[in-house]
C-alpha positions in Angstrom: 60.0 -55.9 0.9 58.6 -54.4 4.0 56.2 -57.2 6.4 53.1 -56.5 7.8 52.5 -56.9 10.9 49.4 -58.9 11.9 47.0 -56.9 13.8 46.4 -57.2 17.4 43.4 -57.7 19.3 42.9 -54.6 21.6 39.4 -55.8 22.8 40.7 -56.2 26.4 42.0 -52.8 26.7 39.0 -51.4 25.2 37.0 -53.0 27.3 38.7 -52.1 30.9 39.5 -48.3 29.3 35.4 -48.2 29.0 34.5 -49.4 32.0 37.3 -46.8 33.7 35.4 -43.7 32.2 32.5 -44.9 33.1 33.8 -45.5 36.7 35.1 -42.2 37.1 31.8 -40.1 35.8 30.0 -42.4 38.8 30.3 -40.5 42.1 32.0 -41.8 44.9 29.6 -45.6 46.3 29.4 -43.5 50.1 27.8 -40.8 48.3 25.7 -43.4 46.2 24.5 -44.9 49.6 24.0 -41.6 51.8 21.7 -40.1 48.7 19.4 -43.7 48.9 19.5 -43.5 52.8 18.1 -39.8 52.9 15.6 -40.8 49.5 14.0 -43.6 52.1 14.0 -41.0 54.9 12.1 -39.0 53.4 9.7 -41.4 51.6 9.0 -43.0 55.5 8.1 -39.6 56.7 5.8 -39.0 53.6 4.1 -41.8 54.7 4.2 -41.0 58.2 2.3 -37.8 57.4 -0.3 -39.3 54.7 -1.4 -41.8 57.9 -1.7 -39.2 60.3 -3.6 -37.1 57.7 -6.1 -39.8 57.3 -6.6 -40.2 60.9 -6.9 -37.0 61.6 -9.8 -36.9 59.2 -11.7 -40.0 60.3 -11.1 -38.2 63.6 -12.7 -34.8 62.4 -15.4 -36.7 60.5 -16.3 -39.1 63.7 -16.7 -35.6 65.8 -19.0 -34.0 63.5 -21.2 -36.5 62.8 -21.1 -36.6 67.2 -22.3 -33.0 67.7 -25.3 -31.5 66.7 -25.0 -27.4 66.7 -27.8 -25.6 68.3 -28.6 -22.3 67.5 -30.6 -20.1 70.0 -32.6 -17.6 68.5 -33.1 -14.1 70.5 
């Protein structure tokens, strides 16, 4: 007569071989970091330029409304 074994439990080794692919399709954590430094970089100097924009405008809009063109006729 031939015994079966019982079967064992490879939820463990599962579980560590699927976090270990998933590890290694990740890139490395410095790149992880320098790609969200330069993402915030940027972001801050988009809303450097959308500030100065505006003020430029008000700026613009404050002069015209200022000045009065005269036109001489001949």
């Amino acid at each position: 007569m031939s015994e079966t074994t019982p079967p064992v439990n490879k939820s463990p080794g599962r579980i560590f071989g699927l976090i270990e692919r998933v590890g290694n399709k990740i890139p490395n954590p410095f790149i992880l970091v320098e790609f969200a430094i330069w993402q915030a970089k940027i972001l801050d100097l988009s809303h450097e330029l959308t500030k100065h924009q505006q003020s430029t405008e008000q700026q613009m809009a404050l002069f015209s409304s200022q000045t009065q063109i005269t036109t001489t006729s001949r």
